[in-house]
C-alpha positions as protocol buffer text, in pm:
chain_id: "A"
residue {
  index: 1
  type: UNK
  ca { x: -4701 y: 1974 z: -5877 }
}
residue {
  index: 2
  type: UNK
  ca { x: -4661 y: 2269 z: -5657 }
}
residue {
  index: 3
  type: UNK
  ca { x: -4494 y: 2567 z: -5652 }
}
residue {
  index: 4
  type: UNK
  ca { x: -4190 y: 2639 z: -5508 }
}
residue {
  index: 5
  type: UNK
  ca { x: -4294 y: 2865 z: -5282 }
}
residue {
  index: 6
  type: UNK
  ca { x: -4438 y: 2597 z: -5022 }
}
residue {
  index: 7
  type: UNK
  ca { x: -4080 y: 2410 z: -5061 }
}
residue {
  index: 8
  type: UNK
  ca { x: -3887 y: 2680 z: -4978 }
}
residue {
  index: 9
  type: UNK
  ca { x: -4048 y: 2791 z: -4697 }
}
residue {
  index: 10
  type: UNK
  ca { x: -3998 y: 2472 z: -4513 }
}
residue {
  index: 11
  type: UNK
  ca { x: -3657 y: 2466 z: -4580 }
}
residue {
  index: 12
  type: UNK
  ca { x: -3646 y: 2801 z: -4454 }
}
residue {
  index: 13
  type: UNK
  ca { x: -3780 y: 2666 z: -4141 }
}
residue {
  index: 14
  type: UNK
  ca { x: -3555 y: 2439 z: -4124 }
}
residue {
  index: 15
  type: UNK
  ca { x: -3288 y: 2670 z: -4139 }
}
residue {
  index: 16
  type: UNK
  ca { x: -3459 y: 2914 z: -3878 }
}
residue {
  index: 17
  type: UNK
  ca { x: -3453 y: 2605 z: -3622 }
}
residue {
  index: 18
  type: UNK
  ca { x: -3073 y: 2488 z: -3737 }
}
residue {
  index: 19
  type: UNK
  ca { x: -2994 y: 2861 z: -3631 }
}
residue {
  index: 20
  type: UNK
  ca { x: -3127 y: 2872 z: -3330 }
}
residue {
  index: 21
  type: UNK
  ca { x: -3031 y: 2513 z: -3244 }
}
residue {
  index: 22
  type: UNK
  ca { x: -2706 y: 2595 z: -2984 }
}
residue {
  index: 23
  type: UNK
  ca { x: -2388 y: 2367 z: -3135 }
}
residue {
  index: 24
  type: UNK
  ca { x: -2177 y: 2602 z: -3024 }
}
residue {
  index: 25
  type: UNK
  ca { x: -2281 y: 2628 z: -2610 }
}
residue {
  index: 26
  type: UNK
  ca { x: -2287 y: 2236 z: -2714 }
}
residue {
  index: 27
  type: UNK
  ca { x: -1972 y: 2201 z: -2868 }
}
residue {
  index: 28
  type: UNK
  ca { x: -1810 y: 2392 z: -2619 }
}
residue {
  index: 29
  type: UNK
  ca { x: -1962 y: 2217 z: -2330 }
}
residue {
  index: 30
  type: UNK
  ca { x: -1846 y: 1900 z: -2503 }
}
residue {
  index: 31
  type: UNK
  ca { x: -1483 y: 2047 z: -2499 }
}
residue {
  index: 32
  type: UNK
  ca { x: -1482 y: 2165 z: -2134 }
}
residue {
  index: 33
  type: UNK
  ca { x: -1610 y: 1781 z: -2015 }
}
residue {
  index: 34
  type: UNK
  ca { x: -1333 y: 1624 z: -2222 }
}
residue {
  index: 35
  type: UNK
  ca { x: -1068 y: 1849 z: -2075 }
}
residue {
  index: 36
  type: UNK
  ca { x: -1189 y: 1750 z: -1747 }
}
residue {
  index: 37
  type: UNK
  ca { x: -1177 y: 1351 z: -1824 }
}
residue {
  index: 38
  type: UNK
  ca { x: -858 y: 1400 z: -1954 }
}
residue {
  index: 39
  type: UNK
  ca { x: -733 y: 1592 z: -1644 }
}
residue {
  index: 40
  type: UNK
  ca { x: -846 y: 1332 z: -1434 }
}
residue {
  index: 41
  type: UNK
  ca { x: -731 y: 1007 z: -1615 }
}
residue {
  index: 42
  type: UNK
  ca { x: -385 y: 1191 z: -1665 }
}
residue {
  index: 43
  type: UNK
  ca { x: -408 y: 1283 z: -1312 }
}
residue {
  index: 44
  type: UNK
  ca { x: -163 y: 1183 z: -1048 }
}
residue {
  index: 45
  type: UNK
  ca { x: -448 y: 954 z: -849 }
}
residue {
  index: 46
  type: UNK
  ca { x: -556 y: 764 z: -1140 }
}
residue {
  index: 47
  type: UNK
  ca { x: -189 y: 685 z: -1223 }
}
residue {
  index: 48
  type: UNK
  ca { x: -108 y: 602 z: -859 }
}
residue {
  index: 49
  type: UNK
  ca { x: -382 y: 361 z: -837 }
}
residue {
  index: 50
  type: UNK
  ca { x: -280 y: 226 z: -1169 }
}
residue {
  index: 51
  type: UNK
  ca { x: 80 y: 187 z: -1029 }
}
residue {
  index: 52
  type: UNK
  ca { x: -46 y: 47 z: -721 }
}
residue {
  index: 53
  type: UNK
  ca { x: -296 y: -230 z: -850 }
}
residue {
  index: 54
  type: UNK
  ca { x: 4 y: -341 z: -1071 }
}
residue {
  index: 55
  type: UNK
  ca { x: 217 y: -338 z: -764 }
}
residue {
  index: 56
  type: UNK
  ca { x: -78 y: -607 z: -615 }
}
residue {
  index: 57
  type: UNK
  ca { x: -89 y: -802 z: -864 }
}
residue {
  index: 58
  type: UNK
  ca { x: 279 y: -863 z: -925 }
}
residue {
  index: 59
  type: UNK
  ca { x: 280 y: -941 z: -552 }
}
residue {
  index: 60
  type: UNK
  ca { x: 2 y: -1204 z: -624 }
}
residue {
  index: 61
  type: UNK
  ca { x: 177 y: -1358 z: -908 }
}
residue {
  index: 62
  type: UNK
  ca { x: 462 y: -1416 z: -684 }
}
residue {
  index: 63
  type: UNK
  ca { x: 268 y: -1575 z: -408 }
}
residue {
  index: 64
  type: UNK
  ca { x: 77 y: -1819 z: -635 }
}
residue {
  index: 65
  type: UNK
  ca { x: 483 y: -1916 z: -796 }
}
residue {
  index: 66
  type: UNK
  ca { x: 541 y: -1988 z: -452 }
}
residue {
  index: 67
  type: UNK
  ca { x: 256 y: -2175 z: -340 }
}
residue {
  index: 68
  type: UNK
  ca { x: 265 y: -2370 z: -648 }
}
residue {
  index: 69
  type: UNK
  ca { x: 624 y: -2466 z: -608 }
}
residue {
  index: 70
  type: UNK
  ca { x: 678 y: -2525 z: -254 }
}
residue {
  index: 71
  type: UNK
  ca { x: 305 y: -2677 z: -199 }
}
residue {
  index: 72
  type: UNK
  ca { x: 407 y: -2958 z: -468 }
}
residue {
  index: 73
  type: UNK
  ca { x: 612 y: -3169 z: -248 }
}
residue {
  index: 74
  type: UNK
  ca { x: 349 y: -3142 z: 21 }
}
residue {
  index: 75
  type: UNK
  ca { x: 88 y: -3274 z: -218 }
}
residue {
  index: 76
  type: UNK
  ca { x: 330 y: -3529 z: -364 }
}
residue {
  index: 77
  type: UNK
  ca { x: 353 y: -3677 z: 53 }
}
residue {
  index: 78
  type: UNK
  ca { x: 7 y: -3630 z: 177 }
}
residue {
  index: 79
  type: UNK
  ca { x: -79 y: -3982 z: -2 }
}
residue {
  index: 80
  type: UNK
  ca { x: 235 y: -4097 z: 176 }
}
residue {
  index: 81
  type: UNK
  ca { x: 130 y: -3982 z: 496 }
}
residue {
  index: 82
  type: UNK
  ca { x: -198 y: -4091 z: 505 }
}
residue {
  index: 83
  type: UNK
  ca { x: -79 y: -4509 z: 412 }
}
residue {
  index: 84
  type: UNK
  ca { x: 175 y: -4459 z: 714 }
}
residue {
  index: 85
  type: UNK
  ca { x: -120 y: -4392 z: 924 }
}
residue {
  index: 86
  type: UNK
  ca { x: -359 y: -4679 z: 812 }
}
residue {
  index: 87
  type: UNK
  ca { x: -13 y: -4878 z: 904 }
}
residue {
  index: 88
  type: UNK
  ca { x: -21 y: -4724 z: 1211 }
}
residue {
  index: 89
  type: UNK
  ca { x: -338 y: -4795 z: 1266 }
}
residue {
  index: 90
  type: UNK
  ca { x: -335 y: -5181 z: 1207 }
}
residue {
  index: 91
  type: UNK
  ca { x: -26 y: -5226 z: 1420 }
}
residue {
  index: 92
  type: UNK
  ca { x: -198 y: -5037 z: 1698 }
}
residue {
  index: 93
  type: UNK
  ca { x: -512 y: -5264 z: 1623 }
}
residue {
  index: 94
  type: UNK
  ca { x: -332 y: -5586 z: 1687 }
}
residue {
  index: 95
  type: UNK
  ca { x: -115 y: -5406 z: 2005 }
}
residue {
  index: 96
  type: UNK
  ca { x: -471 y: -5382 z: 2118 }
}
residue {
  index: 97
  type: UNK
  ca { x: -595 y: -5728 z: 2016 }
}
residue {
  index: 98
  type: UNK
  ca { x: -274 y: -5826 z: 2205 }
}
residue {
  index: 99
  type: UNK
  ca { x: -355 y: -5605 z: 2518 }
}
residue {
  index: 100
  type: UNK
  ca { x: -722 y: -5706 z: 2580 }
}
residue {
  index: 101
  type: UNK
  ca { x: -675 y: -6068 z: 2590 }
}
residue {
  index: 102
  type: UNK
  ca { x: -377 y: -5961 z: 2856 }
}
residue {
  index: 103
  type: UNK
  ca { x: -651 y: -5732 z: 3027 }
}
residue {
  index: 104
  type: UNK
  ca { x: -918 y: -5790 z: 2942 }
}
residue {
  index: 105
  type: UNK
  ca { x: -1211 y: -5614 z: 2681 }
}
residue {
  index: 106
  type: UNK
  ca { x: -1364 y: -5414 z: 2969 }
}
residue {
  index: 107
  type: UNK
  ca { x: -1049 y: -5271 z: 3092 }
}
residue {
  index: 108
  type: UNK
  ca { x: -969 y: -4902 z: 3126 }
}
residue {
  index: 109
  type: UNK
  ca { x: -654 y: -4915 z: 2911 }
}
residue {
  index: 110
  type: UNK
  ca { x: -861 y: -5097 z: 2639 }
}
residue {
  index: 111
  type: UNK
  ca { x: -1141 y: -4833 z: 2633 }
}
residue {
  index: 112
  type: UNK
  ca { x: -875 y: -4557 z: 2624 }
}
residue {
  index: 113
  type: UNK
  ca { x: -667 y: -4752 z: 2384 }
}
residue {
  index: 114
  type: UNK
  ca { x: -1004 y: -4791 z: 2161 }
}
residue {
  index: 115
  type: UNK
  ca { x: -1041 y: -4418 z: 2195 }
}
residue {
  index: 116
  type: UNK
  ca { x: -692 y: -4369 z: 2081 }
}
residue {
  index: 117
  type: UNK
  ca { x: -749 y: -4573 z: 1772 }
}
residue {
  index: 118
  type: UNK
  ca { x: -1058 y: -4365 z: 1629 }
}
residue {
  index: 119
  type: UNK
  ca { x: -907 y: -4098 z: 1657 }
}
residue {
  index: 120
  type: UNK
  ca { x: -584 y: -4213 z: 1471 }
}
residue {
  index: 121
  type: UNK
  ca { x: -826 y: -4391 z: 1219 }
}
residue {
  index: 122
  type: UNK
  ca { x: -1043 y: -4036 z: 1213 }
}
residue {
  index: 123
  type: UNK
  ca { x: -704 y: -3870 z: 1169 }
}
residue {
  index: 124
  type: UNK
  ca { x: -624 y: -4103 z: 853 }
}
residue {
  index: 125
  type: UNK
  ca { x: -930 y: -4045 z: 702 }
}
residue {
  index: 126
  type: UNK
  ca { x: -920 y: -3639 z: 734 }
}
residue {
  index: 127
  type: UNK
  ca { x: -571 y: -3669 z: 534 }
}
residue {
  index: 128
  type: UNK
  ca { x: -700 y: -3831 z: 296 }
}
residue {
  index: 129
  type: UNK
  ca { x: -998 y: -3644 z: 262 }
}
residue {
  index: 130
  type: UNK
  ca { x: -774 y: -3360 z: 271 }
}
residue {
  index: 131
  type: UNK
  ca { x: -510 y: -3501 z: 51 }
}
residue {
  index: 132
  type: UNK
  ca { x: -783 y: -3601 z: -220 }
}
residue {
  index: 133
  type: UNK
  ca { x: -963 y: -3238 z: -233 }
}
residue {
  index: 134
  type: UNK
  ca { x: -599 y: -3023 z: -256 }
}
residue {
  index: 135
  type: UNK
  ca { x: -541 y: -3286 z: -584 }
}
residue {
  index: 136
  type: UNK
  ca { x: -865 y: -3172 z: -742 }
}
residue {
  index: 137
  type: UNK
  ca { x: -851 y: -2786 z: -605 }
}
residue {
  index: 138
  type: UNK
  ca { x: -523 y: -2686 z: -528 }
}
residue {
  index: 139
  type: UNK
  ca { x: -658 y: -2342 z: -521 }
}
residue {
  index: 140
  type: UNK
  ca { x: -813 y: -2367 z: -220 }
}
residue {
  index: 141
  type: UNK
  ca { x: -524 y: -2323 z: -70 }
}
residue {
  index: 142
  type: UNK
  ca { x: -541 y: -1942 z: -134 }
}
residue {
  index: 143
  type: UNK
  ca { x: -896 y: -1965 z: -162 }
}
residue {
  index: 144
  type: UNK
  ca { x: -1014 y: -2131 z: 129 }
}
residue {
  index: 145
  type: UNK
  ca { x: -1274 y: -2401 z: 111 }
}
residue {
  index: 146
  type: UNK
  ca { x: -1605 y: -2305 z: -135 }
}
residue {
  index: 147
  type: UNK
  ca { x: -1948 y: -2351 z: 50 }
}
C-alpha cells in the first residue's frame, strides 16, 4: 500500500514523454514516403518495364513452342542417323578389307582410307553421344551445355 500520489506521478510522466514523443512529424513523414512509393510504382517507368518484361517473356514462350515442336522430329532421327552411319561404317570396313588385300596393308590409299574410317566411326559416336544427351536434356538446346 501506497498512496496515490507516487502512481500518478508516473503516469504523469508518462504522459509528459507521450507529448513530447513527435507522431505527428512521424506520421507525416510516413505519408510523404508513401506518396512517393506510390508515385513511383504508378509511374510510367515501372509500368514500361512491367510491359516490357511481359513482352520478353511472351517472346520466350514462343521460342521454347517452337523449339519443342520443330526440334521433335530431329530428336525422333538422330537415332536413325547415327545406325546409318555404323552401316556406313561396316560397308566401308569391308571396301577396305577388300582394298588392302588388292593393295596392300601398307599402302597410301589404305592409311588414308583407315583415316577416313575413324573419323566416320568418331562421327557415329559424337551422334550418338549427341543424340543420347538432347533425349535426357532437351533444354540444352536453349541452354547450352552445363559445365
Amino acid at each position: 500500500p501506497g498512496d496515490g500520489s507516487d502512481v500518478m506521478s508516473a503516469v504523469g510522466a508518462i504522459a509528459g514523454k507521450l507529448e513530447r514523443f513527435p507522431l505527428e512529424e512521424i506520421g507525416s513523414n510516413l505519408n510523404g514516403t508513401l506518396a512517393s512509393l506510390n508515385a513511383i510504382a504508378s509511374g510510367p517507368d515501372v509500368r514500361g518495364v512491367a510491359k516490357s518484361l511481359s513482352g520478353s517473356l511472351a517472346d520466350l514462350q514462343e521460342l521454347t513452342h517452337k523449339a519443342n515442336t520443330g526440334l521433335s522430329p530431329l530428336f525422333q532421327r538422330l537415332p536413325d542417323i547415327a545406325a546409318n552411319l555404323d552401316r556406313t561404317v561396316s560397308r566401308v570396313n569391308a571396301t577396305a578389307h577388300s582394298i588392302e588385300s588388292g593393295y596392300g596393308a601398307d599402302s597410301p590409299m589404305n592409311r588414308q582410307l583407315d583415316r577416313a574410317l575413324q573419323q566416320m566411326s568418331d562421327a557415329a559416336r559424337a551422334v550418338r553421344a549427341l543424340a543420347d544427351m538432347l533425349e535426357r536434356h532437351p533444354e540444352a538446346l536453349l541452354r547450352g551445355r552445363s559445365q
